[in-house]
C-alpha positions in Angstrom: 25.1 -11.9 6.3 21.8 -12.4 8.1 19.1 -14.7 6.2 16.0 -12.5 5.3 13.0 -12.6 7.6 11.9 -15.6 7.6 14.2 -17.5 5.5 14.8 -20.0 7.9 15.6 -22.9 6.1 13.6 -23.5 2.7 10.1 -22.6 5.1 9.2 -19.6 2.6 9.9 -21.6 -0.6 6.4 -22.5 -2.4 7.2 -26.0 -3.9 5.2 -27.7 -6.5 4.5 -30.7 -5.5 6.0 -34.0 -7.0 3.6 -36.3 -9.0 3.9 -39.0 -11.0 2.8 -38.4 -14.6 1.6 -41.7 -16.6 3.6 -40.2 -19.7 7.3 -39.9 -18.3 9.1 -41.1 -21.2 7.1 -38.5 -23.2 7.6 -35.5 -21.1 11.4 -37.1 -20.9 11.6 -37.1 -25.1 10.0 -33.4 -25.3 12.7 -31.9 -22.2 15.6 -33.9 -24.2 14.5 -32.2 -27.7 13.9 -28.9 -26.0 17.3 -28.4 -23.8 19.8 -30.9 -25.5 19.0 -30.4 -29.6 20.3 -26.7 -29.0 22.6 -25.3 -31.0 24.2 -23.7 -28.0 22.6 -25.3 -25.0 24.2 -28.6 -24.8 27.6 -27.8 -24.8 27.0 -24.6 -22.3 25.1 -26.8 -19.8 26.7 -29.8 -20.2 30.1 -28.0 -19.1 28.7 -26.4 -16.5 27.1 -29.8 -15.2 31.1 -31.2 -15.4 32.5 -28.1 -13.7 29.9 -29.3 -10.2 31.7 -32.3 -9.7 35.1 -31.8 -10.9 36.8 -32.2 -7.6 34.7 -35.0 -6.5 36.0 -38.4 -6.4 34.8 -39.8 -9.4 34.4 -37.9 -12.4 30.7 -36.7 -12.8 29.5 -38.0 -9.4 27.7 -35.2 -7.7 26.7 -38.2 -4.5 25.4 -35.7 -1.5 26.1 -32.2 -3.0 23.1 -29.9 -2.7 22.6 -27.8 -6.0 20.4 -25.1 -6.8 19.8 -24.1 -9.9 18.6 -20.4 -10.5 16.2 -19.7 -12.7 15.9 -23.5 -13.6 12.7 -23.0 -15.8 11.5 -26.6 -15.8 14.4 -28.3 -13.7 16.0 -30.3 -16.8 19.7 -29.5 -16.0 19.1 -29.7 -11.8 17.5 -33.1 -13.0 20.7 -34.0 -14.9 21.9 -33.1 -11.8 20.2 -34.8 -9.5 20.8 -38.2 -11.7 24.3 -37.8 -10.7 23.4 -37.8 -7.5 22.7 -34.6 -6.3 20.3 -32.8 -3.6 18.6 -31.1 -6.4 17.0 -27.8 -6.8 15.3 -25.7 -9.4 14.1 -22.3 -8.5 11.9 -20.6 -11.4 9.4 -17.8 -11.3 7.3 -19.6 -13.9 5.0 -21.7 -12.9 4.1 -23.5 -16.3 7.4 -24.8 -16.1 7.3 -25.9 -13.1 4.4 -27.8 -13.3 5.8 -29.7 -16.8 9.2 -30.1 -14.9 7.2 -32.8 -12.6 6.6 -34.8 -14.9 11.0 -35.8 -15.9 12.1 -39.0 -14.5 14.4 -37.3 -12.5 12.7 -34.0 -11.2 14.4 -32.2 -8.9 12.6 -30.3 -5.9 10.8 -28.1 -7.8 10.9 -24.3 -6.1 8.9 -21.0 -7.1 10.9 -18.0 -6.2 12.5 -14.8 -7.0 16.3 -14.9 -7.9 16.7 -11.3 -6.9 15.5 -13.1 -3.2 16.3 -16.3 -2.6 13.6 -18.3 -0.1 16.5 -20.4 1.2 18.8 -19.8 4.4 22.2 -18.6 3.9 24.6 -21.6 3.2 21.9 -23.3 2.2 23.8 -25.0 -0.8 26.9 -26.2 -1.4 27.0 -25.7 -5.6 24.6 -23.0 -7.0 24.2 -23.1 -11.1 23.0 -20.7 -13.3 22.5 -21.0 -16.9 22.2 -17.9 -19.3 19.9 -16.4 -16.6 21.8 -13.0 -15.3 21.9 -11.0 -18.3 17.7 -11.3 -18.3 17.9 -9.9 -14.4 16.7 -6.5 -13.8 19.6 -6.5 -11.2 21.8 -8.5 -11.9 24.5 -7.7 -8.9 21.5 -9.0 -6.5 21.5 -11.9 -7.6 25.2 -12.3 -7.3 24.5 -11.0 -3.9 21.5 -14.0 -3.6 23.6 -16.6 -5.2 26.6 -16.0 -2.9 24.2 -15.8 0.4 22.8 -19.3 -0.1 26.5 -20.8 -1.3 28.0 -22.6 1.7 31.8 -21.2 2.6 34.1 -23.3 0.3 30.9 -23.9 -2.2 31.2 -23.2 -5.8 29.1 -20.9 -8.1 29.3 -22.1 -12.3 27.0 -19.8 -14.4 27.0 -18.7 -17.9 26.2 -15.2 -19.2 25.7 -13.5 -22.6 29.4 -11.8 -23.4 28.4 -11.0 -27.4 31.6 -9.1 -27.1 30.9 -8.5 -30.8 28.3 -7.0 -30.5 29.2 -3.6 -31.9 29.7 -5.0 -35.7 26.1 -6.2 -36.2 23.8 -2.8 -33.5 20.5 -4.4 -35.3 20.9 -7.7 -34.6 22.1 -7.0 -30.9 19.0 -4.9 -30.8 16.4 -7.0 -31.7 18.2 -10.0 -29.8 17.6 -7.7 -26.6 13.7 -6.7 -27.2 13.3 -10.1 -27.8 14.5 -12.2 -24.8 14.5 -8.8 -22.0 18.1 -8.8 -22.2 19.4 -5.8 -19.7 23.2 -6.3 -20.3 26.2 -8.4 -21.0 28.9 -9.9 -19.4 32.7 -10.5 -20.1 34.6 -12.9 -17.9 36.8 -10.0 -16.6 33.5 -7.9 -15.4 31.7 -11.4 -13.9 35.2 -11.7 -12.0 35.3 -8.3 -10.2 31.6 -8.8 -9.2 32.3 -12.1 -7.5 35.8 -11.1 -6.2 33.5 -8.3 -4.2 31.6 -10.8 -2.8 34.5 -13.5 -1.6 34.2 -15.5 -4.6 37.9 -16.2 -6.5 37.2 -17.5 -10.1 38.9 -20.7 -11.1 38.4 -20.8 -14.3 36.2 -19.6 -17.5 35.3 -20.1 -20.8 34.1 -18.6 -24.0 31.9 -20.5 -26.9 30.5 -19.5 -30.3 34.2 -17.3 -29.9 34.2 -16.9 -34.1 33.2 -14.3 -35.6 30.8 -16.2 -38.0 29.6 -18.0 -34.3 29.1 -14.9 -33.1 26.9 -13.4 -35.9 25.3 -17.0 -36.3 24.7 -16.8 -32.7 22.8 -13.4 -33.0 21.0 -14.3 -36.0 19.1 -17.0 -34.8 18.1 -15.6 -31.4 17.4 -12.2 -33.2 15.3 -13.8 -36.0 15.4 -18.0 -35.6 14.0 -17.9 -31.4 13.8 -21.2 -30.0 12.8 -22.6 -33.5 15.9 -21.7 -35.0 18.4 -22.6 -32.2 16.7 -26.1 -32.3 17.1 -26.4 -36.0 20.3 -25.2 -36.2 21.9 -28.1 -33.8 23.9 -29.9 -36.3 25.9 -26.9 -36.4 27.5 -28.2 -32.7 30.5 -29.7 -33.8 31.3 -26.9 -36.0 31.1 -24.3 -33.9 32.8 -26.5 -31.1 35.9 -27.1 -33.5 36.1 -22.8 -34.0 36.1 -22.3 -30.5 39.3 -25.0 -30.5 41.5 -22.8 -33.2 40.1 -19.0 -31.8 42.7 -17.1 -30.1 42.4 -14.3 -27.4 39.0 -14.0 -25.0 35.8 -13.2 -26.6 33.0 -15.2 -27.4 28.6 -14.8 -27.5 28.1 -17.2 -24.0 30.9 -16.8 -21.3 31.0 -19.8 -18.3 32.4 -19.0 -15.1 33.4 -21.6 -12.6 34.2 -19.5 -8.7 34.3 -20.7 -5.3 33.6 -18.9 -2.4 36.2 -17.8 0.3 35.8 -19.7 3.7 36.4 -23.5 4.3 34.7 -26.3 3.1 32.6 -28.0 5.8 33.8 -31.5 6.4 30.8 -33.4 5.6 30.3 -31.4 2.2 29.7 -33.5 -0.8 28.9 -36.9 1.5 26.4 -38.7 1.8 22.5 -37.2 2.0 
C-alpha cells in the first residue's frame, strides 16, 4: 500500500515541541494518579506494555523498537514505553494533552494527528499500541487500515477495546455509558480477529478483564455515572476484580486486549539498537 501524499516519513506530523518544565516530579505525580490509580487502566495498559516486548530478550526491554501509540492523549503509557527503551510515539488529536504530556520525565515524541490518517510512512513502526481508543472512532475499520499501514512486516499491533458483552442486561447503563464517552460500538475478540485477519494481521493471543458479571455492571456504573472521578476512586477494587477475572470461565468480559502480528518478515535489524 502506497503512503498518502505526502507522508514521506513523519514530514506531515505537527509535533509539539519538547521542553523542560521546572515541575517534572509534579506533572510526573498528577500523570501517575490520573493513568495508574484506575480501576481499570492499570492492569489494561500495563499488559499491553508487557505484550511489546514479550519476545525480546529480556523481559520488559523494549531497547530500539519504535512504538506508536494511537490516540495517546498525553503520551503516559508511550512514556512508560519509551523508559523501557523504546523509540516512542504518541499521536493525539488533543492538543491540551499534548502540551501537559511535555512536561513527564519520560515524554515521548509528542505527535498531533488523526488516527483515521496517520502522518507517518508505511512501515513506519515496528509495534503500534492502542488503548481503549477504537470503540470512540467514527470508523473504526480505518483505523485498523491506518494502524496496519504504518506497522512494519513482522511488527505487532496490542490494543484494547470495549467488549461489554453484557451489555444487554443493564440497555440504560450501556446508554448513558455511550452518550457519555462518544462510544460508536463494541468489540469482541472474535470480531477484532476477522478485521485484522483482513488486513494480514494473525492474532496471537487475547484477553478479557472485568469478565464477572458484578465487573461488568461495576464497570458500567462508574463510567455511566462515576466518569473519571469514580474510576479513580474506585481503584482499590483492582485486586478484586483481577482475582474474578482468574475463576471466570468462557470469553466475555467489559475491556478485550488483542495482541496480532502482521504477515511478512521481520526486518533483521528490528528491535536493535536506535
Amino acid at each position: 500500500m502506497k503512503s498518502p501524499p505526502g507522508a514521506g516519513g513523519w514530514a506531515r506530523a505537527r509535533a509539539v515541541r519538547l521542553i523542560d518544565w521546572p515541575f517534572v516530579k509534579v506533572a510526573d505525580a498528577v500523570a501517575l494518579a490520573g493513568h495508574e490509580v484506575h480501576v481499570c487502566r492499570y492492569r489494561e495498559a500495563r499488559t499491553l506494555l508487557r505484550w511489546l516486548g514479550q519476545d525480546q530478550d529480556r523481559d520488559g526491554d523494549l531497547s530500539g523498537l519504535r512504538v506508536l501509540d494511537v490516540a495517546g492523549g498525553d503520551g503516559y503509557w508511550a512514556g512508560q514505553a519509551r523508559r523501557r527503551g523504546a523509540r516512542a510515539v504518541a499521536l493525539d488529536l488533543a492538543t491540551s494533552k499534548l502540551h501537559y504530556g511535555r512536561g513527564l520525565a519520560h515524554a515521548p515524541a509528542l505527535i498531533e494527528g488523526d488516527a483515521l490518517q496517520l502522518p507517518f510512512a508505511d512501515a513506519s513502526f515496528d509495534r503500534v499500541m492502542s488503548i481503549c481508543a477504537i470503540e470512540h472512532f467514527d470508523d473504526g475499520a480505518r483505523a485498523l487500515d491506518e494502524m496496519t499501514r504504518v506497522l512494519a512486516p513482522g511488527g505487532e499491533l496490542v490494543m484494547s477495546a470495549d467488549a461489554l458483552t453484557l451489555a444487554g442486561q443493564w440497555p440504560k447503563l450501556y446508554r448513558a455509558h455511550c452518550q457519555r464517552y462518544h462510544v460508536q460500538r463494541t468489540y469482541s475478540h472474535a470480531e477484532l480477529a476477522a478485521l485484522l485477519a483482513a488486513r494480514g494481521l494473525e492474532v496471537i493471543t487475547y484477553q478479557y478483564q472485568f469478565r464477572s458479571r458484578w465487573a461488568q455492571r461495576m464497570y458500567l456504573g462508574l463510567s455511566a455515572y462515576g466518569g473519571k472521578f469514580g474510576f479513580n476512586a474506585a481503584a482499590p477494587a483492582v485486586p478484586l476484580v483481577a482475582a474474578a477475572d482468574r475463576g471466570a470461565r468462557g470469553d466475555g468480559g467489559a475491556i478485550v486486549l488483542v495482541r496480532a502480528r502482521r504477515e511478512g518478515q521481520r526486518a533483521a535489524n528490528q528491535g536493535g539498537s536506535a
